[in-house]
N, C-alpha and C positions, 0 to 999 in steps of 0.2 A: 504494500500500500504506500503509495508517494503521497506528501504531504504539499501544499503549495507552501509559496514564499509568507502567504499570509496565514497561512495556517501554523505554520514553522515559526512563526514570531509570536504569536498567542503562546505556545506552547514551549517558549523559549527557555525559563531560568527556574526549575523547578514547580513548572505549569503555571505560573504567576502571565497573569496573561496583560500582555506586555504588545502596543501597537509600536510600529516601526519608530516614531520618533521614542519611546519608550527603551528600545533597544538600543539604540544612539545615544540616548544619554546615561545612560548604566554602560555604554563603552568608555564611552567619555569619562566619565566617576571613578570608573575601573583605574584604567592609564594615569587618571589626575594621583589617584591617593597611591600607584606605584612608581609614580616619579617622586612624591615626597616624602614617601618611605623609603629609597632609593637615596635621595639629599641626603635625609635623618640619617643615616645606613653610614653612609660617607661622610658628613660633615662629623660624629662623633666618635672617628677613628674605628670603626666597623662595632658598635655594641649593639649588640642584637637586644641587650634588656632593654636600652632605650626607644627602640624601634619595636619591641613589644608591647611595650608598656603606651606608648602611643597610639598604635593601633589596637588594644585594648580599649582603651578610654576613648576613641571616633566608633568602634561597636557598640560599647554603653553608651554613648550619646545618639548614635543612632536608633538603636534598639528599644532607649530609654523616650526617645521620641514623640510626642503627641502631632497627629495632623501636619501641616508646611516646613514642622522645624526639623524634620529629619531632611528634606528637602535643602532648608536653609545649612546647615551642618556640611553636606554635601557639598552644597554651592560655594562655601567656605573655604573647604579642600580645592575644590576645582581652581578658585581665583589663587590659593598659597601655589599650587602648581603653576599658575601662568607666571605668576611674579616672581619666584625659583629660578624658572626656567631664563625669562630675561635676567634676574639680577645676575647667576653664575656662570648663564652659558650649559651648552649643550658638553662642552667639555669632560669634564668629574662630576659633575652635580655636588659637589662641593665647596666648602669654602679655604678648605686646609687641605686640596688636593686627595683623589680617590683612594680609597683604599683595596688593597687587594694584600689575597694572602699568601 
């Protein structure tokens, strides 16, 4: 059984039924809060507690959420990732140069 493209999007992200602009910005959300978890990652010399403990506290705030302010939370992320992105450069995503191990 083949699905269409519109049917495929309804039934996108654990059946949560999601229209195409819906899918687009749950990409977009996605990329935003992996680039700033990514900076966080690199700019604090690779500590993964801080970069848990981060994304920890953006789940309780989203999950903790009533109505537009999971929304607004989001939007929040989205904007720290554009500003990220120009302040550092596509470079390291850092401010103290990338880390690797």
């Amino acid at each position: 059984m083949s699905l269409s493209l519109s049917e495929l999007t309804k039934k996108f992200f654990y059946n949560f039924e999601m229209n195409l602009f819906g899918v687009v910005a749950f990409t977009v959300s996605i990329m935003s809060g992996a680039l700033v978890l990514t900076w966080l990652y690199n700019s604090t010399g690779g500590s993964v507690l801080v970069t848990t403990l981060w994304h920890g506290a953006f789940n309780t705030a989203v999950a903790g959420a009533q109505g537009a302010m999971a929304g607004m939370v989001t939007a929040f992320v989205i904007l720290a990732a554009v500003l990220i992105a120009r302040w550092v450069g596509p470079g390291d995503l850092s401010l103290v140069g990338k880390h690797t191990l």
